[in-house]
Each structure stands twice: as structure tokens, then as C-alpha cells.
C-alpha positions as CSV (number, residue, x, y, z in Angstrom):
1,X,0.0,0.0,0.0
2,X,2.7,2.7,1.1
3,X,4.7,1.6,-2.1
4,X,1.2,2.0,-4.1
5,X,0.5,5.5,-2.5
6,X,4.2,7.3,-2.7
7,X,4.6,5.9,-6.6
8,X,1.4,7.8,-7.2
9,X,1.8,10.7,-5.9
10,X,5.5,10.8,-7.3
11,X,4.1,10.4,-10.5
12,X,1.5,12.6,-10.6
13,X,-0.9,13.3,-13.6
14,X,1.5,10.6,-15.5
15,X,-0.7,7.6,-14.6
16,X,-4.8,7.3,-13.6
17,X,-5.3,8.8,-10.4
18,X,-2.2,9.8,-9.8
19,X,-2.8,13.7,-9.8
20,X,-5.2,13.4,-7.1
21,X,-2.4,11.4,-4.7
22,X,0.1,13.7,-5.7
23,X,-2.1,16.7,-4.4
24,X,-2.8,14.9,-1.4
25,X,0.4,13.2,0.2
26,X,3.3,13.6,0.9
27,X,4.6,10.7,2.1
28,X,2.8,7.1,2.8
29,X,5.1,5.1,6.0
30,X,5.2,1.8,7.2
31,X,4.8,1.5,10.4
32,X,4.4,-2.5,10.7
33,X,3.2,-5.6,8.6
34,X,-0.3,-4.2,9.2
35,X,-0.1,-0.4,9.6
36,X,0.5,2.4,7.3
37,X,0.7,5.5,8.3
38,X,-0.3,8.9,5.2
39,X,1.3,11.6,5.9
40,X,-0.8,14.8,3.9
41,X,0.3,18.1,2.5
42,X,-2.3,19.5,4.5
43,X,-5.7,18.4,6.4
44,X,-7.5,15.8,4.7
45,X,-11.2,14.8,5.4
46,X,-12.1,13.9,1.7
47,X,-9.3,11.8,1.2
48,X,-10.5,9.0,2.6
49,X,-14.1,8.9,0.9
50,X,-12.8,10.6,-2.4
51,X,-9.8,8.7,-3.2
52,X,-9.2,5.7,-1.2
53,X,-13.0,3.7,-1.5
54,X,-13.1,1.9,-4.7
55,X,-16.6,3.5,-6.4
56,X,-17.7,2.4,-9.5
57,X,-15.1,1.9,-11.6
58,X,-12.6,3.5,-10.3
59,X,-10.5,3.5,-7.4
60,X,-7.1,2.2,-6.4
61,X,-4.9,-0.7,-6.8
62,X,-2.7,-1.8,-4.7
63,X,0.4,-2.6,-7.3
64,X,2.6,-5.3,-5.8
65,X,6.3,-3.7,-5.2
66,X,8.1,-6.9,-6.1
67,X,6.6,-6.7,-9.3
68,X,6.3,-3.3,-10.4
69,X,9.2,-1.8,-8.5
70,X,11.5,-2.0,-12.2
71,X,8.8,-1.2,-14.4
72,X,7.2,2.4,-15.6
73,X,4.3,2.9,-15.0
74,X,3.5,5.2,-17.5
75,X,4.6,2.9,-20.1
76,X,4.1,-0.1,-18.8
77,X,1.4,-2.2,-21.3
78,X,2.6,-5.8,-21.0
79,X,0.9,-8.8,-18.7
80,X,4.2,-8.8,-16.5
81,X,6.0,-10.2,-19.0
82,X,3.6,-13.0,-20.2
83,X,2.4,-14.3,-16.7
84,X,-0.7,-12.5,-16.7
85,X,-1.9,-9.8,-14.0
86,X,-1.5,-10.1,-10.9
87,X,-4.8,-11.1,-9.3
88,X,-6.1,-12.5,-5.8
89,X,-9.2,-14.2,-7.5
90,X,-9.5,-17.9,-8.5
91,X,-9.4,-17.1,-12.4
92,X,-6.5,-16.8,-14.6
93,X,-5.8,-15.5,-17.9
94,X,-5.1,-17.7,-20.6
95,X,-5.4,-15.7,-23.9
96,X,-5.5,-12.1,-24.7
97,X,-6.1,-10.3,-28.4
98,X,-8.0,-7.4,-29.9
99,X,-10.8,-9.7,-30.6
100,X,-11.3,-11.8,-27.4
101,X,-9.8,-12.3,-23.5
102,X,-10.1,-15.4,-22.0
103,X,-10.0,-16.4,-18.2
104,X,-10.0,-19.8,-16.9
105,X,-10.6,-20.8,-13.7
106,X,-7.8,-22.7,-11.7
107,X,-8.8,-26.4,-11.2
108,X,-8.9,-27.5,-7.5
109,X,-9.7,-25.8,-4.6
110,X,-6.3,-25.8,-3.4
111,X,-5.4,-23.5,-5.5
112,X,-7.4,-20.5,-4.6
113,X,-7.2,-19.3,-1.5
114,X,-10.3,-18.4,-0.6
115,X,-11.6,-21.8,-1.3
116,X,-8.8,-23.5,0.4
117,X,-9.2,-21.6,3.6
118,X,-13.2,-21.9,3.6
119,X,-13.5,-18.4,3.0
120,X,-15.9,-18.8,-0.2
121,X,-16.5,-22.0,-2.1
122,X,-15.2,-23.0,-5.1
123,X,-16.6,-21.6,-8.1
124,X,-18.7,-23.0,-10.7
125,X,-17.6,-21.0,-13.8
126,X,-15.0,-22.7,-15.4
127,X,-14.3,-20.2,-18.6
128,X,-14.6,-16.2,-18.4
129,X,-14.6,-15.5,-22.9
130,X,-15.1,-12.0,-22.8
131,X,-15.7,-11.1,-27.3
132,X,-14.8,-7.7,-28.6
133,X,-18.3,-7.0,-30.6
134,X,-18.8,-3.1,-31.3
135,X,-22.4,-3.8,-33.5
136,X,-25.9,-4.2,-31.0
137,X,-27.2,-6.2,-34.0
138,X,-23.8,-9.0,-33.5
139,X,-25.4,-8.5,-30.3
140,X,-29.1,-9.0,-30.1
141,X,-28.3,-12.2,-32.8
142,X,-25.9,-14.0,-29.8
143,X,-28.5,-13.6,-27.8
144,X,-31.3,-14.0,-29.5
145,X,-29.2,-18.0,-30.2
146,X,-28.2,-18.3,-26.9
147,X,-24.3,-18.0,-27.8
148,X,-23.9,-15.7,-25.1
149,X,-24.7,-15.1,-22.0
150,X,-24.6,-11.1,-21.2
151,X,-24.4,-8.3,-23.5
152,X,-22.5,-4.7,-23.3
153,X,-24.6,-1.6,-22.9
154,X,-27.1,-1.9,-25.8
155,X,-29.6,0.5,-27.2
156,X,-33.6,0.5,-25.7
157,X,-34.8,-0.9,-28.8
158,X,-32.4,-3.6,-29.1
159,X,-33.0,-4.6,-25.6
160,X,-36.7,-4.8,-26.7
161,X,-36.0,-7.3,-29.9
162,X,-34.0,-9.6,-27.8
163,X,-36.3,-9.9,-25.2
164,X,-39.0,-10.4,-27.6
165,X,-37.2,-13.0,-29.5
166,X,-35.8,-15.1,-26.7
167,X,-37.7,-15.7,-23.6
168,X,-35.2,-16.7,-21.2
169,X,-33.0,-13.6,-21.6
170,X,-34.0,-10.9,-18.7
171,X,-32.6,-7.3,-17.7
172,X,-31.4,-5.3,-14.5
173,X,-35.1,-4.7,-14.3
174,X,-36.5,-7.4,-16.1
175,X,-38.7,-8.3,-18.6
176,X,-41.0,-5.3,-18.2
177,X,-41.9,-3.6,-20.8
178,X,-42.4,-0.3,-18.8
179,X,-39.4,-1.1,-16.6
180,X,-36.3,0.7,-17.3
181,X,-34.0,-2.2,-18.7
182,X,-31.1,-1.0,-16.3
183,X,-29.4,0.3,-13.6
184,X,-28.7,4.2,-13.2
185,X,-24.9,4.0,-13.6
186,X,-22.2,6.7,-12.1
187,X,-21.4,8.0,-15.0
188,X,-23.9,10.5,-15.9
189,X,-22.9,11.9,-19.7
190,X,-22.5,15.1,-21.0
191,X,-21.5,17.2,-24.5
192,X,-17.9,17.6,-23.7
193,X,-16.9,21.0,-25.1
194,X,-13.2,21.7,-26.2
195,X,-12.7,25.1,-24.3
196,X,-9.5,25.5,-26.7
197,X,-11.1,25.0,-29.8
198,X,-12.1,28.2,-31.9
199,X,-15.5,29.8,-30.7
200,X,-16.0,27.2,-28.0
201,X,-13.2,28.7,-26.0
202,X,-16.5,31.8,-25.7
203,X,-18.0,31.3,-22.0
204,X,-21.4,32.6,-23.7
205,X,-21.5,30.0,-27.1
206,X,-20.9,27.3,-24.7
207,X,-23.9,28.7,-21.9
208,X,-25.7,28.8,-25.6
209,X,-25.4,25.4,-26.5
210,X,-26.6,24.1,-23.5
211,X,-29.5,26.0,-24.0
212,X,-30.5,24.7,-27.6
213,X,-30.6,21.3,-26.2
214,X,-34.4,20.3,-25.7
215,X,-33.4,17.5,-23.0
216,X,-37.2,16.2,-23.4
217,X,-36.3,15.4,-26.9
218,X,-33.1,13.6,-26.5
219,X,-34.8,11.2,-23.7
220,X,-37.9,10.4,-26.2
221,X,-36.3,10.3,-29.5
222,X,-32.9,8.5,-28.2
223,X,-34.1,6.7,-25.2
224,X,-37.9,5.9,-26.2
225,X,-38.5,8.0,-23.2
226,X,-36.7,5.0,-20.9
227,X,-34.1,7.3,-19.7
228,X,-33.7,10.0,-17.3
229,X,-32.8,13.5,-18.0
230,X,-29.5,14.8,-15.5
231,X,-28.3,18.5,-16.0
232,X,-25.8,18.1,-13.3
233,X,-22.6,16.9,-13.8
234,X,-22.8,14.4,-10.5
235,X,-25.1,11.2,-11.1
236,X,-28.4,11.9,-8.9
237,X,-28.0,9.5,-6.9
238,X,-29.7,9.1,-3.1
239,X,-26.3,10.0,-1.8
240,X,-25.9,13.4,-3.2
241,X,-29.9,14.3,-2.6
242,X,-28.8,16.7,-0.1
243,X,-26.4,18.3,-2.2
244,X,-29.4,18.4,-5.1
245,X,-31.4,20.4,-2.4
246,X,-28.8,22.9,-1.4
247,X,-27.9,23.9,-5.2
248,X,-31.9,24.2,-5.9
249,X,-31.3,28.3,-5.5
250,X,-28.4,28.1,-8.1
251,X,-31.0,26.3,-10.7
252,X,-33.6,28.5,-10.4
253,X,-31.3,31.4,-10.5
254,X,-29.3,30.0,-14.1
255,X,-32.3,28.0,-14.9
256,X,-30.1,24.7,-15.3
257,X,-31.1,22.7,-18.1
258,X,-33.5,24.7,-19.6
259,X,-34.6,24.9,-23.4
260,X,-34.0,28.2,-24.4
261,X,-33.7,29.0,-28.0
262,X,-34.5,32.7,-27.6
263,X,-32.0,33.0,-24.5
264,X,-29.5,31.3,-26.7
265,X,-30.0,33.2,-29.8
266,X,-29.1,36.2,-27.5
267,X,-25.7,34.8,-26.1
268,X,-24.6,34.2,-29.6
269,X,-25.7,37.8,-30.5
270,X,-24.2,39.6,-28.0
271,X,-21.0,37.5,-28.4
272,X,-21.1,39.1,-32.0
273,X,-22.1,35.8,-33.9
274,X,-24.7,36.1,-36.6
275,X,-26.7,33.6,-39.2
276,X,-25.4,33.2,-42.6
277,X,-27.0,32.4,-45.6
278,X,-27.2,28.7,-44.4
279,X,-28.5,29.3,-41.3
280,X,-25.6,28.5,-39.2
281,X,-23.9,31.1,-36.8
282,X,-20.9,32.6,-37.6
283,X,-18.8,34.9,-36.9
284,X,-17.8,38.6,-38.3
285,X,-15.0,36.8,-40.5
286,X,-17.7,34.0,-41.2
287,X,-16.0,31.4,-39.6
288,X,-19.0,28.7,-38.6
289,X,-19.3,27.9,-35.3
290,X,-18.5,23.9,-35.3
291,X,-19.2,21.3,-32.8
292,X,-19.0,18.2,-34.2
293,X,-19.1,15.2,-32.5
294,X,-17.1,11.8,-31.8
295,X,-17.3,9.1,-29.6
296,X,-18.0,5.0,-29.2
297,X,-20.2,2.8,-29.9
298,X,-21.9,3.7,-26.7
299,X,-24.0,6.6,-27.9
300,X,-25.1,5.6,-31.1
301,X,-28.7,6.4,-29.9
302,X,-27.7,9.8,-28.4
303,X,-25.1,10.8,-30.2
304,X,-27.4,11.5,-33.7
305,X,-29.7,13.2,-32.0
306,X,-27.6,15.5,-30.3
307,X,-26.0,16.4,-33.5
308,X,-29.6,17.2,-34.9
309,X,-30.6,19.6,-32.5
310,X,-27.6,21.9,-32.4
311,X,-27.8,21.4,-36.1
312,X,-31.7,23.2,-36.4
313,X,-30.3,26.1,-34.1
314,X,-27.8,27.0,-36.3
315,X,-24.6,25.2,-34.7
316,X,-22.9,23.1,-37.3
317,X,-22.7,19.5,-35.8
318,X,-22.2,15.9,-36.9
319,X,-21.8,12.4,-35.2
320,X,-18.5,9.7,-35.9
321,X,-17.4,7.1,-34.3
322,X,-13.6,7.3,-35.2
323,X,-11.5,4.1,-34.2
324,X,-8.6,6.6,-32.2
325,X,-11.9,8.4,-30.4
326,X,-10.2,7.6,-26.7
327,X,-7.0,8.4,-27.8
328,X,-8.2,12.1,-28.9
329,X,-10.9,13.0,-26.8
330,X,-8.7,13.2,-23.8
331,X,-7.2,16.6,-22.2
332,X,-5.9,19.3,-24.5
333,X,-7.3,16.6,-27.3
334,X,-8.2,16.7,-30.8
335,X,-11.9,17.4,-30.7
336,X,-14.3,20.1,-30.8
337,X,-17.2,18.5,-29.0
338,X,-17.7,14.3,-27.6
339,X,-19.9,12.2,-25.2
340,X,-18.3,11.0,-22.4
341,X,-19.3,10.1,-18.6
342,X,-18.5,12.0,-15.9
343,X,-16.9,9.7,-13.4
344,X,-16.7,11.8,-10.3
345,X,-18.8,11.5,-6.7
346,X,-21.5,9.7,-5.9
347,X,-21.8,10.1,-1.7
348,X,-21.1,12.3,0.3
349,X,-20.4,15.6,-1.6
350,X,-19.5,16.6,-5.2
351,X,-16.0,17.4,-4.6
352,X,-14.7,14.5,-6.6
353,X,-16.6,15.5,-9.5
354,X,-15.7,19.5,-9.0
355,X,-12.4,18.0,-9.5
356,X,-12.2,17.0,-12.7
357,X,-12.8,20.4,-14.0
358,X,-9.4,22.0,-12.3
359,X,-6.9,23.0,-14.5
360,X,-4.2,20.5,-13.3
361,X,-6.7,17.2,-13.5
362,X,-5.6,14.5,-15.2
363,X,-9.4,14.1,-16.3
364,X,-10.2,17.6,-17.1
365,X,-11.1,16.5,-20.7
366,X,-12.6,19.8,-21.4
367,X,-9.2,21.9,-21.0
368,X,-11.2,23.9,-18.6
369,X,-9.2,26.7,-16.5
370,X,-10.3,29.1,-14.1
371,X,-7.7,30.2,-11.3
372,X,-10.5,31.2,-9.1
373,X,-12.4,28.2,-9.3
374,X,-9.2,26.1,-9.1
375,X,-9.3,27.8,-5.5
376,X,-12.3,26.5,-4.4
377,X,-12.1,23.5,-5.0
378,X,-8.7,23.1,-3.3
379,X,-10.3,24.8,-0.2
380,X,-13.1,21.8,-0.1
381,X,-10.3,19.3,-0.3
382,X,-9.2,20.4,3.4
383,X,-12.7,21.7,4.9
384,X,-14.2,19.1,7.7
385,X,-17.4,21.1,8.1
386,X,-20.1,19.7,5.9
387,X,-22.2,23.2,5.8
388,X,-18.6,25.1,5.1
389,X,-18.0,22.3,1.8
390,X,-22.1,23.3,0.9
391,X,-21.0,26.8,0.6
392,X,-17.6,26.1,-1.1
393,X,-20.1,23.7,-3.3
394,X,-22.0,26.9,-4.0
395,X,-19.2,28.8,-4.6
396,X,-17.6,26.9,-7.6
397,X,-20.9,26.2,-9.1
398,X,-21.6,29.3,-9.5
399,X,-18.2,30.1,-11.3
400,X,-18.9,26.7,-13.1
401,X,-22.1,27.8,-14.4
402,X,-21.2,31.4,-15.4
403,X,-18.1,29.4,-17.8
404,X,-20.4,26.2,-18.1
405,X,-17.6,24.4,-19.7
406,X,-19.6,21.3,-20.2
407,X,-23.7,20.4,-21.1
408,X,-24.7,17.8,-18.9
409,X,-27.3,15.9,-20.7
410,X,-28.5,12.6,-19.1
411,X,-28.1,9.8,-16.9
412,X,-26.3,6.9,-18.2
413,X,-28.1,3.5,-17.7
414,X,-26.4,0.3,-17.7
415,X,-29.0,-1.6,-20.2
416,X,-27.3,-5.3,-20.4
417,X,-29.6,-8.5,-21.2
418,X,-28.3,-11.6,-19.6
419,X,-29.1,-15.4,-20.5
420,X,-30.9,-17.4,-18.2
421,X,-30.5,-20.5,-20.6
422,X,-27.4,-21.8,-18.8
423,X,-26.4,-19.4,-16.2
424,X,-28.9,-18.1,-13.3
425,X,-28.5,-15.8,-10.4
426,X,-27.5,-12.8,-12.1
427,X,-28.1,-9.4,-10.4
428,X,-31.1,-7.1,-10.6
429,X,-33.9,-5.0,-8.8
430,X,-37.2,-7.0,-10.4
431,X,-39.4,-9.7,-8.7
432,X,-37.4,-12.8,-8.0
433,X,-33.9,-10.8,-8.5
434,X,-30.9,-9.5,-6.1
435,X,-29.4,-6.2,-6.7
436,X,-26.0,-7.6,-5.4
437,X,-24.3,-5.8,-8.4
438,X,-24.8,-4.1,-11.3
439,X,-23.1,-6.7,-13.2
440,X,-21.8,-4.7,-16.4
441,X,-18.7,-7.6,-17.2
442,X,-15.6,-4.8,-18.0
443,X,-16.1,-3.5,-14.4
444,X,-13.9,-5.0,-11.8
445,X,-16.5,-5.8,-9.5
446,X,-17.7,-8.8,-12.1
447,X,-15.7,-11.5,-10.7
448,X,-18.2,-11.1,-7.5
449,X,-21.0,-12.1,-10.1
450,X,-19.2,-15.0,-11.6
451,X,-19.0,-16.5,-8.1
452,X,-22.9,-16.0,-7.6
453,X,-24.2,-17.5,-11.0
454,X,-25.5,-20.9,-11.0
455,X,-25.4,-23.7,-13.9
456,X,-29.0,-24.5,-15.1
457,X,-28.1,-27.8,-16.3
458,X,-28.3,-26.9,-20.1
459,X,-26.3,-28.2,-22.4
């Protein structure tokens, strides 16, 4: 852990995470075999909460000193030499390449630890074949034929034809046809805005788009009207309700999320953009302003439609999914506008998520900056008194909302379909179900699912 901690914070905005440890400690000590001892750089109440609990998908590995204490870590992209990762579960993996990864499970109980010293039993999953398939239709079809047994994050209609077609395929939710199809996940999305491209680097054609977007629209034409509209860049989750109530002031006062094409229409004025001849704004040079999209495969539902609307109010917009998408939508990146999670707090208080937007954040896709906001944030990081981090929360709201460097959109739902045919016991919140999990197979919390499900018998 102590070797973990200090690499991170040595290494800084190099590695995931590691700008966050960096601003945090100073040094991590070993005290014994069991104790470590964090010294900070200053008082640290969020540290704990923020940083140090795994959330999500995100959180902090301990890295194993004897085996990383030669390597770089910001290089690093080998399986320690062929051996695989290093792991403390009973499953292994065997085979790796861009088109499948393959775990198997070790054979006797001996070998796993767990089982060996009673602390879970063995598991029955022999054979983890996770497939690379980027096309819902590849999708549904597996299903549908019972070649697989749990999808990616698929589209509301696709859900629909596969449960349709195959009756003993099933949802977070269900099979109901008004249920939702999934689980709110923490990574609400938003139209990333490049605050260094041309015309989007203007605080007031950014507040602008936000207001063209008719969030009413997105949710029925992208979502069938199964999703949930979220205009706050922190998932609403029970958690942060309290947070919710105390910003209520602020959303009234910028009316967050609102439609506004007349509002809009008079940010783009005043910022000295006009409509040309094609109906797009432009500029006194007539330079267009531009936000056109990328991203994955995972917003092929919203991603059109977005492009649509800023299209009819005059922003020129388009939708790709470009194969090097991760690769440039990233800080200071080559983009003008993406979809992308935000994947900040989700208890407590928003400070996680606040931090993403500070100019040093190694996940500040946006290339936001604002010195003054940078200061609040920092002052949260070190304030114990939950009605002093409220009005910090305030205070860099308010400064987020007069730059509103990003347009929170939606909540982003975990819609998977799982096969009963062999496997049972799968996670979910519907009659007859366990929400252990949310049970979305890339996250690191799956291998908790594959020691729940149960064979059927099937062959």
C-alpha cells in the first residue's frame, strides 16, 4: 500500500489517479506488517471517501512492489511479462487479443485461497470469454441464439428485440416492458466541449449550447423516453440528494437545463455571432461555429440526435465514431465536441466530481481553467465542516455555471440483457432478482458475479 500510494503521488498526472495522490500526500510510511501510516500536505477529510474507497469503476490498486518496483508505470502495457496480472481471484488468464480475452478458472480448490481456507467455495464457472463486438445487431443475434450469455450496454430498442425473440433472456429490471432495462450508472454523460477549440473557447457559445438542447427530446427520441434527464454533472444518486437540495437556489437562479432558444439566440448575438445564408452562426470573419461530434459505440442512440438539435439552431454539428476516439478525446485533445461520462462523486459531496474540472486534473477532458475556481475547489479538499464544503459547493458552481464548460445531458443507464439459458443468479432489482451488483462484465466488481451464477443444467 505505502509503495502504491508514494509511486502515485510521485508520478502525478503521469498515470490514472495519480494527480489526485500527488495533491494529497506527501509521504505514505510503514509502520508494521499491518499499519500504514499517510502523511498529507495539508488536512485531509475527503481523502478517505474521495480517493481511497473503490466507487464504480474507479479506485485504487494496490500494485505489488516486487513486481512493479522495475517497471514504468506510464509505459508499462505488457501482462508482467507473459504471466498475466496479478490477481487474488480464483481465475487466470489464458489468452488475450483485440478480438477476445479469455480467463479460466484454476482447477482445484487448493489452489485459490479463498476456497482452500473456507473463506468462499469454489466456483462454478470454469471459462470467463469475454468477445470484442462493437455492433448491437452482432449482439441481439448471440443472444437471441443463446451463444452468449450477457451483452454490453445496448440500445432501448435492441434490448426490446431480444427480449422479444428469446424468452429466457432478462434485464437489471426485467422483462417489463415499462421497466427501465437497467441500472442508473455513475457515470452520468455530457456534451464535452473543447474550451481550446475556436468559438467554443467563448463562455457565452458554450452557456448557448446548453441552451438549444431540448433535454425532453433527446430522452424520447434516443431513449424511447426510458431514460432520465440529468443537467448536473454528478449522477443523482440518493447520496448526493442533499447536495441536489442545497444547489436548488443556483437552478432556479441559471435555470439549469433549460430549453432556451430565444436566450440562446441572445448569447450568440451579443458574443457578435450572426446567421449566414445557411443558417448557421458565424462569426464577423464567417468562420462557422462547429461542434462536431465523436465518440463509441456507446451513444449511437444519443449521439445523432444531439447532433440534430444543435444542427436546427444553427450550430454546425455531426456524429462519428472514429476508431482513435479515446485516444483524442482526452485533455488538450483533438476534438471540438464528444460524449463522455462524468466519473466523479457519488456520496457524500460533489467534490470528486468538482475535481475534474481543475486546471491540473488529469481528467479535465474539457481543457477547462479558471484560477478562481481552481481555489475553491482546493479549499473543499481540506474543509471538515459539511455546511462550510455546501458553501464552497456553491461557490464553484456558481463560477462553473457562469463558464459552463460542459452540457450535462443525461443519466447513463447500464442496459445489459443476460441469458438465463445456462447461467442463473444474475443481479437485478425486479421480482425474483438480487441487486447484489450491477453486473456490467468490463467492471472490476464482475468477478463477485461470476462467483454467484448458478449452472442450469443446459447443455
Amino acid at each position: 500500500m505505502a509503495y502504491t500510494f508514494n509511486t502515485l503521488a510521485e508520478l502525478g498526472s503521469e498515470v490514472r489517479g495519480g494527480g489526485v495522490f500527488q495533491t494529497f500526500i506527501k509521504e505514505a510510511e510503514i509502520i508494521d506488517d499491518l499499519t500504514v501510516k499517510i502523511h498529507f500536505n495539508f488536512p485531509a477529510p475527503r481523502f478517505h471517501a474521495e480517493v481511497v474507497i473503490y466507487k464504480g469503476d474507479s479506485g485504487t490498486y494496490i500494485v505489488p512492489e516486487h513486481v512493479w518496483n522495475d517497471k514504468n508505470w506510464a509505459e508499462y502495457d505488457g501482462y508482467n511479462d507473459g504471466a498475466g496480472p496479478v490477481t487474488t481471484g480464483p481465475w487466470r488468464l489464458s489468452y488475450s487479443d483485440n478480438f477476445r480475452r479469455v480467463l479460466d478458472r484454476v482447477k482445484n480448490c487448493e489452489d485459490y485461497w479463498g476456497c482452500a481456507t473456507g473463506f468462499v467455495p469454489f466456483q462454478d464457472v470454469e471459462r470467463y470469454v469475454l468477445y470484442n463486438i462493437d455492433d448491437d445487431t452482432q449482439f441481439a443475434q448471440a443472444m437471441i441464439t443463446n451463444q452468449i450469455d450477457e451483452t454490453h450496454d445496448l440500445r432501448v430498442d435492441t434490448v426490446e428485440t431480444i427480449l422479444r425473440e428469446n424468452p429466457n433472456t432478462t434485464t437489471y429490471t426485467g422483462r417489463d416492458p415499462d421497466g427501465e432495462y437497467g441500472m442508473v450508472s455513475w457515470w452520468p454523460i455530457s456534451l464535452h466541449l473543447n474550451n481550446l477549440q475556436p468559438h467554443l473557447e467563448n463562455p457565452n457559445v458554450r452557456k448557448a449550447i446548453n441552451k438549444y438542447i431540448d433535454r425532453d427530446r433527446l430522452n424520447a427520441q434516443a431513449y424511447l423516453n426510458k431514460g432520465r434527464i440529468n443537467d448536473w454533472p454528478w449522477p443523482q444518486y440518493a447520496g448526493l440528494k442533499h447536495v441536489n437540495e442545497a444547489m436548488e437556489p443556483l437552478r432556479e437562479e441559471f435555470n439549469v437545463g433549460e430549453y432556451d432558444k430565444d436566450g440562446a439566440d441572445a448569447l450568440m448575438t451579443e458574443a457578435g455571432y450572426s446567421m449566414n445564408s445557411d443558417g448557421f452562426w458565424a462569426d464577423s470573419d464567417g468562420n462557422v461555429v462547429k461542434c462536431n461530434i465523436i465518440s463509441s459505440a456507446h451513444f449511437t442512440d444519443l449521439g445523432p440526435v444531439v447532433a440534430a438539435l444543435l444542427e436546427q439552431h444553427g450550430i454546425e454539428s455531426s456524429w462519428a465514431q472514429p476508431p482513435d476516439v479515446w485516444a483524442r478525446n482526452g485533455k488538450g485533445g483533438d476534438y471540438e465536441c464528444t460524449l463522455v461520462g462524468h466519473n466523479g462523486s457519488q456520496s457524500g459531496d460533489i467534490y470528486r466530481s468538482l475535481l475534474m474540472f481543475t486546471t491540473d486534473s488529469g481528467a479535465n477532458r474539457w481543457s477547462y481553467s479558471n484560477a478562481e475556481f481552481d481555489e475553491v475547489v482546493a479549499s473543499m479538499a481540506e474543509e471538515p465542516d459539511v455546511d462550510k464544503v455546501l458553501d464552497l459547493t456553491e461557490q464553484a458552481l456558481r463560477i462553473w455555471l457562469e463558464d459552463q464548460p460542459d452540457v450535462p445531458l443525461v443519466e447513463f443507464f447500464n442496459r445489459v440483457t443476460r441469458n438465463e439459458y445456462y447461467w442463473e443468479n444474475w443481479p437485478g432489482d425486479a421480482q425474483g432478482y438480487t441487486p447484489y451488483m450491477n453486473g456490467i462484465h468490463p467492471h472490476t466488481g464482475f468477478p463477485y458475479i461470476l462467483s454467484k451464477l448458478t449452472p442450469t443444467g443446459r447443455e
